[in-house]
Structures are given as C-alpha cells and as structure tokens.
C-alpha atoms as an extended CHARMM CRD file, in Angstrom:
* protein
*
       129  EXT
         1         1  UNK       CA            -11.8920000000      -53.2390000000     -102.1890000000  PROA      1               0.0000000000
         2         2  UNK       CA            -12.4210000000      -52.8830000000      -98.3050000000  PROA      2               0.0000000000
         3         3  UNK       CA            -15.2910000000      -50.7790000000      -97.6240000000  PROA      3               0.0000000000
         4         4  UNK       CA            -14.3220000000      -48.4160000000      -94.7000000000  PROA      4               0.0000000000
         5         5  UNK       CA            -15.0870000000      -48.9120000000      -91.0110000000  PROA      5               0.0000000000
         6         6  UNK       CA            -18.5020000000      -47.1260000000      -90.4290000000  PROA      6               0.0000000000
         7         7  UNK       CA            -17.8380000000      -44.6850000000      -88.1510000000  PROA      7               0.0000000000
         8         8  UNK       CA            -14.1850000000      -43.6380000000      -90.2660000000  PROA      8               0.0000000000
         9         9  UNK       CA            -16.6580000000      -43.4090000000      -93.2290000000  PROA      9               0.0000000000
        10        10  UNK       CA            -18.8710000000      -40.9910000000      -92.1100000000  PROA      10              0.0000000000
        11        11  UNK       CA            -16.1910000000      -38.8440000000      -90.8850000000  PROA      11              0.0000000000
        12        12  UNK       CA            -15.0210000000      -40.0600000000      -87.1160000000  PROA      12              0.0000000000
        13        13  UNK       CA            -15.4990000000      -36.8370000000      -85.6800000000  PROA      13              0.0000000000
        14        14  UNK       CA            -11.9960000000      -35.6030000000      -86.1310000000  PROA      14              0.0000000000
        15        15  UNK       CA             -9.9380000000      -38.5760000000      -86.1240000000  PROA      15              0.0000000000
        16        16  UNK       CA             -6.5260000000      -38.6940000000      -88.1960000000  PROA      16              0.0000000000
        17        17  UNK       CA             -7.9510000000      -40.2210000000      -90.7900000000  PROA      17              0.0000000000
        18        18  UNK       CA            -10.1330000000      -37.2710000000      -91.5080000000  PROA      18              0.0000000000
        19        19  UNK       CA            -10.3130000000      -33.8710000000      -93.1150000000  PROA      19              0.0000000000
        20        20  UNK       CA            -12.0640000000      -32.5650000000      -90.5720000000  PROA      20              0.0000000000
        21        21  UNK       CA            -14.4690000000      -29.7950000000      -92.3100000000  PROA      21              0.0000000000
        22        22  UNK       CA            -16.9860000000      -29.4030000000      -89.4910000000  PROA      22              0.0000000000
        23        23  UNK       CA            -16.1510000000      -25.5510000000      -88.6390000000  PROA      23              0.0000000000
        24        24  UNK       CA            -15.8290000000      -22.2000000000      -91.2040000000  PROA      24              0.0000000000
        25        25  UNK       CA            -18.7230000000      -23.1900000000      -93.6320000000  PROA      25              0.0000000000
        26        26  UNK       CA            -20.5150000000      -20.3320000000      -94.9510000000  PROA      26              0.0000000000
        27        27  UNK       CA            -24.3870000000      -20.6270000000      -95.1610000000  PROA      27              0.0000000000
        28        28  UNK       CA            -27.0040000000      -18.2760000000      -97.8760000000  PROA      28              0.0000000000
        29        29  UNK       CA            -30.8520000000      -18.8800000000      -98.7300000000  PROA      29              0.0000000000
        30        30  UNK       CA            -31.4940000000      -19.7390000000     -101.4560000000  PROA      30              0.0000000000
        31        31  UNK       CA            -31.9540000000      -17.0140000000     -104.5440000000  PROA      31              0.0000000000
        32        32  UNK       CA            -33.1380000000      -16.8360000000     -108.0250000000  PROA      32              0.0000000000
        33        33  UNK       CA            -29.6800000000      -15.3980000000     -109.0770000000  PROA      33              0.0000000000
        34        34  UNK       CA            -27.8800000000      -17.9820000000     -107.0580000000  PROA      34              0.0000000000
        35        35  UNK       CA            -26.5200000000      -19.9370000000     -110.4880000000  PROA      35              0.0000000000
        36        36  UNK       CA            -26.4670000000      -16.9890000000     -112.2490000000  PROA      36              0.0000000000
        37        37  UNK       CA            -23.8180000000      -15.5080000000     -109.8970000000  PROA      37              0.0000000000
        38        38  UNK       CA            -21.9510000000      -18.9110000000     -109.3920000000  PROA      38              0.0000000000
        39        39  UNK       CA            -22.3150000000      -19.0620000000     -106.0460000000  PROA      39              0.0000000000
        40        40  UNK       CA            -20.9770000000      -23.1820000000     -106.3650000000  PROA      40              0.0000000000
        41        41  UNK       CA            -18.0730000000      -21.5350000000     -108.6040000000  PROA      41              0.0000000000
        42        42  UNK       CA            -14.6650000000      -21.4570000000     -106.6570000000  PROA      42              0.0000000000
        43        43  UNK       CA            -13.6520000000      -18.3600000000     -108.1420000000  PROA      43              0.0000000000
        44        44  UNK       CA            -17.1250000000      -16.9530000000     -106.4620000000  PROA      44              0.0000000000
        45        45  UNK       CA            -16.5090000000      -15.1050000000     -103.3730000000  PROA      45              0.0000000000
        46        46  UNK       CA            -18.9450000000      -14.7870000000     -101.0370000000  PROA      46              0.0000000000
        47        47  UNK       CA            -19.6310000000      -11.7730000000      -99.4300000000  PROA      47              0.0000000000
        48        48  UNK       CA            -21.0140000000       -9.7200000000      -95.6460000000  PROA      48              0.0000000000
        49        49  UNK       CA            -24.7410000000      -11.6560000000      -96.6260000000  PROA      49              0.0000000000
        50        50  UNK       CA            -23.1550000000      -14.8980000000      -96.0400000000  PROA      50              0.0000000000
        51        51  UNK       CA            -23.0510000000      -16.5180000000      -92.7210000000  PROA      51              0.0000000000
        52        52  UNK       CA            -20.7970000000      -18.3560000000      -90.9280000000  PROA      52              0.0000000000
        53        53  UNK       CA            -21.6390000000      -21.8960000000      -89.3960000000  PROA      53              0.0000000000
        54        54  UNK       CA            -20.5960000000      -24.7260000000      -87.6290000000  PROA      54              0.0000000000
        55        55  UNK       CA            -21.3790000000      -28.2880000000      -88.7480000000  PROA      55              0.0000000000
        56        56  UNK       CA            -23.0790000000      -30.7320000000      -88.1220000000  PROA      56              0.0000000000
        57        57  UNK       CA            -26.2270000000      -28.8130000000      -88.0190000000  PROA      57              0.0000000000
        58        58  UNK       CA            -25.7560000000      -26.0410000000      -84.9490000000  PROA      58              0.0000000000
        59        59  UNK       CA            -28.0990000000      -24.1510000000      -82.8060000000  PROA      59              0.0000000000
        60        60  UNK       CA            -26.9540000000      -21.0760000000      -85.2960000000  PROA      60              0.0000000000
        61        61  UNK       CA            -28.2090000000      -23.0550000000      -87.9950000000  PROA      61              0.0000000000
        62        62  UNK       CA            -31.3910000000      -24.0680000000      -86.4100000000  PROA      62              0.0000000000
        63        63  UNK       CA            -32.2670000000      -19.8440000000      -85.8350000000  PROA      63              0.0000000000
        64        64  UNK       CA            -31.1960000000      -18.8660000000      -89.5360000000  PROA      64              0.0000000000
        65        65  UNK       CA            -34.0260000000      -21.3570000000      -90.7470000000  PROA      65              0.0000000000
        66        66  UNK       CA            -36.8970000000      -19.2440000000      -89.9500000000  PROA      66              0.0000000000
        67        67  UNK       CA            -40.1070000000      -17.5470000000      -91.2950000000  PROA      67              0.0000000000
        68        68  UNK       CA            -37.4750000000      -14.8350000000      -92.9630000000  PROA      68              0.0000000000
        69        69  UNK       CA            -35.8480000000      -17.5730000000      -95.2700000000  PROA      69              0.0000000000
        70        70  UNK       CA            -36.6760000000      -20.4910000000      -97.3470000000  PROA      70              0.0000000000
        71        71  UNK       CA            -35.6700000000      -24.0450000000      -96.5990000000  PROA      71              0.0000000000
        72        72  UNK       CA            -33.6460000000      -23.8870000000      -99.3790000000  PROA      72              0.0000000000
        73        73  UNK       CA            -30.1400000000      -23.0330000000      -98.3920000000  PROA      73              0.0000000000
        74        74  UNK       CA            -26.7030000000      -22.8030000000      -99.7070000000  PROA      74              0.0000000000
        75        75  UNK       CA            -23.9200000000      -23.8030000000      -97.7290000000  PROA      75              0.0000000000
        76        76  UNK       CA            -19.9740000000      -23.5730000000      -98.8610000000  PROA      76              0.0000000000
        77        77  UNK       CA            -16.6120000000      -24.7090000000      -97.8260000000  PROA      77              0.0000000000
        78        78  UNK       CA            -13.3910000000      -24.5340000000      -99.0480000000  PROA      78              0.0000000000
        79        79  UNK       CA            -10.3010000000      -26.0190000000      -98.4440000000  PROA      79              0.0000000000
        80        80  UNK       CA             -6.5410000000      -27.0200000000      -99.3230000000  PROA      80              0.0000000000
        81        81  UNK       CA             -6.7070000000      -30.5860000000      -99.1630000000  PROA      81              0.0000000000
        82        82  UNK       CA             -2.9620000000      -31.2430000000     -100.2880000000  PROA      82              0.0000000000
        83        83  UNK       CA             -1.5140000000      -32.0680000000      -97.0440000000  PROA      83              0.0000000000
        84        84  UNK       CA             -4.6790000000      -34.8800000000      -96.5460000000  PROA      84              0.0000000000
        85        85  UNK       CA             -3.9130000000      -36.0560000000     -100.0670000000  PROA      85              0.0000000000
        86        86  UNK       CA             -0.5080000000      -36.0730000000      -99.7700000000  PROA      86              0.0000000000
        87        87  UNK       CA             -0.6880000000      -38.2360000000      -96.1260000000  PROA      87              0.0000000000
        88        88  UNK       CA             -2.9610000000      -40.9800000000      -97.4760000000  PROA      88              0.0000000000
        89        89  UNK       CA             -1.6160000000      -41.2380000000     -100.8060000000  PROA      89              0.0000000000
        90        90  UNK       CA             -2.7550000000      -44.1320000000     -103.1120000000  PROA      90              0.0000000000
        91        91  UNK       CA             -5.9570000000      -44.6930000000     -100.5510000000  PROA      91              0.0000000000
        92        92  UNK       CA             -9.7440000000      -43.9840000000     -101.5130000000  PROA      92              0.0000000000
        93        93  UNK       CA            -11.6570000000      -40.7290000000     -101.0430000000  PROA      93              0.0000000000
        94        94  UNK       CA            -14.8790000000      -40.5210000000     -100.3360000000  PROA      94              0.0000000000
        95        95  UNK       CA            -16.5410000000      -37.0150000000      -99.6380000000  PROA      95              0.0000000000
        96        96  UNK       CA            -19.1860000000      -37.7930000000      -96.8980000000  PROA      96              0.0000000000
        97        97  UNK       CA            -22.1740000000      -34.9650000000      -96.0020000000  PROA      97              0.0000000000
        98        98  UNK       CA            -25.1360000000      -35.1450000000      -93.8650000000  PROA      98              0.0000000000
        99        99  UNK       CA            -28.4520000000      -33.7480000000      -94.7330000000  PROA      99              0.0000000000
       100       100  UNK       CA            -31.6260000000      -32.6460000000      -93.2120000000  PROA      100             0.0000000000
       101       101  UNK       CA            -33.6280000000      -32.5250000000      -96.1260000000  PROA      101             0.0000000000
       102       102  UNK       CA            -36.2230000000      -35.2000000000      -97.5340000000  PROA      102             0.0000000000
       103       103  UNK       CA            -35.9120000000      -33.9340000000     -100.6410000000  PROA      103             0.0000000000
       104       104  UNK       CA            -32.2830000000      -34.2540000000     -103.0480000000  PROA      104             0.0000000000
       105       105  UNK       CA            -29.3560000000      -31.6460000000     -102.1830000000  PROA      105             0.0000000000
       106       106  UNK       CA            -27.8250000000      -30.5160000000     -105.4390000000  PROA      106             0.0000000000
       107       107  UNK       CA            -23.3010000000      -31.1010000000     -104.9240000000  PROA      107             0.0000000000
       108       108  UNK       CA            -20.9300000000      -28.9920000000     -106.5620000000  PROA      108             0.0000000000
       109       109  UNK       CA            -17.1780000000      -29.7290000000     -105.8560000000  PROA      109             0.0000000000
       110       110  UNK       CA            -14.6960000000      -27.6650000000     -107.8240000000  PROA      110             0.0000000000
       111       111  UNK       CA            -17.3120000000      -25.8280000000     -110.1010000000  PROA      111             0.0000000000
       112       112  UNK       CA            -18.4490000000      -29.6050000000     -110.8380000000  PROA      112             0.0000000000
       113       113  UNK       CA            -21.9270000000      -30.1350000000     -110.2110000000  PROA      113             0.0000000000
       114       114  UNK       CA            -22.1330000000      -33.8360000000     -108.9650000000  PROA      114             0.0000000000
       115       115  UNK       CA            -25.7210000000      -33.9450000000     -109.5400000000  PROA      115             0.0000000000
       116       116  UNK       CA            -28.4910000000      -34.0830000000     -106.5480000000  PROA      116             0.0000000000
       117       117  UNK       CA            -27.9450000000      -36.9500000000     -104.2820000000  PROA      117             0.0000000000
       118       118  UNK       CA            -30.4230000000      -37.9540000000     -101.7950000000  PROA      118             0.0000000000
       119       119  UNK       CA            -29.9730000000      -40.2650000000      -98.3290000000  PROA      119             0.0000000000
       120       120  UNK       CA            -31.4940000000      -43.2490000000      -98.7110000000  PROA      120             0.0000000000
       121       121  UNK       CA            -33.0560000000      -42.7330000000      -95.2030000000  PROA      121             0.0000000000
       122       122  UNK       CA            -35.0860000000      -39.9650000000      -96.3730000000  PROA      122             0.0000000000
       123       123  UNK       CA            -32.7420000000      -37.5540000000      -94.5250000000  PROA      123             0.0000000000
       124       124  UNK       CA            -29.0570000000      -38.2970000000      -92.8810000000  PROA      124             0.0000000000
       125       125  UNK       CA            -25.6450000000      -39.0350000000      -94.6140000000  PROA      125             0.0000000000
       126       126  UNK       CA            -24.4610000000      -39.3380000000      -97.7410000000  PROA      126             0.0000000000
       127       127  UNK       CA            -21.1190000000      -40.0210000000      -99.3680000000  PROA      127             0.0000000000
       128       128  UNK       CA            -19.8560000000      -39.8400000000     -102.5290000000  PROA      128             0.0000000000
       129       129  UNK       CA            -16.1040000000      -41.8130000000     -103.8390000000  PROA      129             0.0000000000
C-alpha cells in the first residue's frame, strides 16, 4: 500500500484529487437533546438554529464560540459523493478532518458513529480510511 502524498492526504486545498468539503457545513452547540433528536442521523434535518460555516475554522466560526455557547459544538455536512467515487474507482478513501479541540471529537458518517478520535498532536488533523 502507498501511503498518500502529505499534502493530497490532508485534503490539497481543492485539488482534483479531492472532495473538496470546505464550504456549506452547518454548525450547533452542543445540547442535552442533541442524540436524542439525531442530530448525526442523515434523515435529521437541521433547522433556522443552525448556522452556516466555512471550513477550515473561519472568522464566523471564531465569533459563534463565545460566552453565549459551550465549546462543545456540532458541525454537519452532507454530500453526494458518487461522482468522486465513481472518478477514482478501485483507489483508497480516507475521510480527513481537522480539529481544534484537545480533547476527542465524537464522528458519525452515515448514522455510523465512528467512535471519538483524537489528533495525536493534541489538536490538528485527523483522518480516518
């Protein structure tokens, strides 16, 4: 197996050889009821109290995190992925996020909770295959 270049790995910014996911995410605090409601379901559909951000981490993002709301955030995407899938067929897919948190971020793809995965530079990327 050839482990990808770096910078293709981590998502190169727009490049062919990536989804590029960095615009149209939708970001919540945190609630009580948040797994109750499914909010990680993708039949869930989020509604006006949902916010819409740009990643990586924008200057939007950076205001929402404030003495109103807990560090604790939710933050969704979706997306067809067929045309991706269909270009690079037979190839490896790794889903690759960056974090700001010291602390584990909990992944859900598909209603699938992938378990909380934590950079191993406290804070930064992390990937998934």
């Amino acid at each position: 197996m050839t482990i990808p270049a770096f910078f293709s790995f981590f998502g190169g910014f727009g490049e062919t050889d990536t989804l590029n996911l960095l615009t149209g995410w939708k970001w919540r605090p945190d609630r009580d009821v948040a797994r109750d409601e499914g909010w990680f379901s993708p039949d869930y559909a989020p509604g006006a109290e949902w916010v819409t951000v740009d990643l990586p981490p924008s200057q939007q993002q950076t205001f929402l995190q404030t003495h109103d709301h807990p560090q604790a955030a939710w933050l969704r995407q979706e997306f067809d992925p067929t045309d991706y899938l269909a270009k690079h067929h037979g190839q490896e897919v790794y889903l690759v996020c960056n974090t700001y948190s010291r602390d584990p971020v909990e992944v859900y793809l598909n209603n699938d909770d992938l378990g909380q995965i934590k950079s191993k530079a406290h804070y930064g990327p992390i990937g998934m295959k």
